[in-house]
N, C-alpha and C positions, 0 to 999 in steps of 0.2 A: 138523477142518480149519479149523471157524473161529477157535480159538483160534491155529491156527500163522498164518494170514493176521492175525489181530489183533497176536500178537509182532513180527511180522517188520514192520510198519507202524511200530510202535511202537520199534522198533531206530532206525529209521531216524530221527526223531525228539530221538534222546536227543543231545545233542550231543558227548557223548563216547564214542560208539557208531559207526556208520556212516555212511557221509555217503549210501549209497543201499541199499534192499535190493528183490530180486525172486524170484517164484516162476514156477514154471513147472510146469505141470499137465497130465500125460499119462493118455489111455486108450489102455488093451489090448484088444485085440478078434483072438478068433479069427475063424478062415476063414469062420463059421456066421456072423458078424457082430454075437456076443453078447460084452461085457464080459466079461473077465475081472476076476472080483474076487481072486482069491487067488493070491499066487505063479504065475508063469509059467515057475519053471525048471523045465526038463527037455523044454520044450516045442523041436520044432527052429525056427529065427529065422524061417524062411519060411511059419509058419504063425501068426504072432505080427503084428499089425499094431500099430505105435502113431497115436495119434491127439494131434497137441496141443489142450489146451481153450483156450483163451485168453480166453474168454466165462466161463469157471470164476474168473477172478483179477481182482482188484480192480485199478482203473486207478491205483493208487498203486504196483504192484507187478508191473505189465506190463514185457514184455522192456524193450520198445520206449523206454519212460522210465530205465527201469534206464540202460540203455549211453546215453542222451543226457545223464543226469544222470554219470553215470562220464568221460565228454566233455568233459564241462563243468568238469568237476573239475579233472580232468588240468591242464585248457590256465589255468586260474584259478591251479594250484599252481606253473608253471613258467613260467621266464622266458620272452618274446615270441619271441627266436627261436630257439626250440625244438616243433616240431611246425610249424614254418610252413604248409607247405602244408593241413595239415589245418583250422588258423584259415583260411586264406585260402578254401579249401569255403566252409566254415562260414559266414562272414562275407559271401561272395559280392566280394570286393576281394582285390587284388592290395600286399602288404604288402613296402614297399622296402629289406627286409633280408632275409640269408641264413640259411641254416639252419646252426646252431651244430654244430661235432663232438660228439657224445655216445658214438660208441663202438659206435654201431647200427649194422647191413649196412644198405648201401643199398636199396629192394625192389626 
């Protein structure tokens, strides 16, 4: 595990690589409340719990950074008023231009 947390750090990094990367790290734990280490198929889903670790994963590769740096990106890559409302979150101000047609259902 620790070489795939060193790659994936390291991805991120290269500049012709990714511009963010993140892991995410589950346990399985039966009804008894014991880990499962090996394959869980065949098992039925109601006796199967998963657990997220997130205390298992380096703070360069936490969700949480992932999708803010992915965020970040986005709104850096594309013109001002595209996403507006999501800058205007973001920013905490209110930005005196419309949101561009791109083609997107409204939510």
């Amino acid at each position: 595990m620790t070489r795939l947390k060193d790659l994936l750090i390291k991805l991120a990094q290269e500049p012709d690589a990714y511009d963010v990367t993140g892991l995410i790290i589950t346990e399985w734990i039966d009804p008894s409340g014991t880990t499962i280490d090996e394959d869980a198929e065949g098992r039925p889903v109601e006796e199967v719990t998963v657990k997220l670790r997130p205390d298992a994963v380096p703070p360069q590769l936490r969700v949480d950074r992932f999708l803010e740096t992915m965020i970040d990106r986005v709104l850096v890559r594309t013109p001002v008023n595209i996403h507006v409302q999501v800058r205007e979150r973001r920013d905490g101000t209110h930005l005196p231009i419309e949101e561009a047609e791109t083609g997107a259902p409204e939510p």
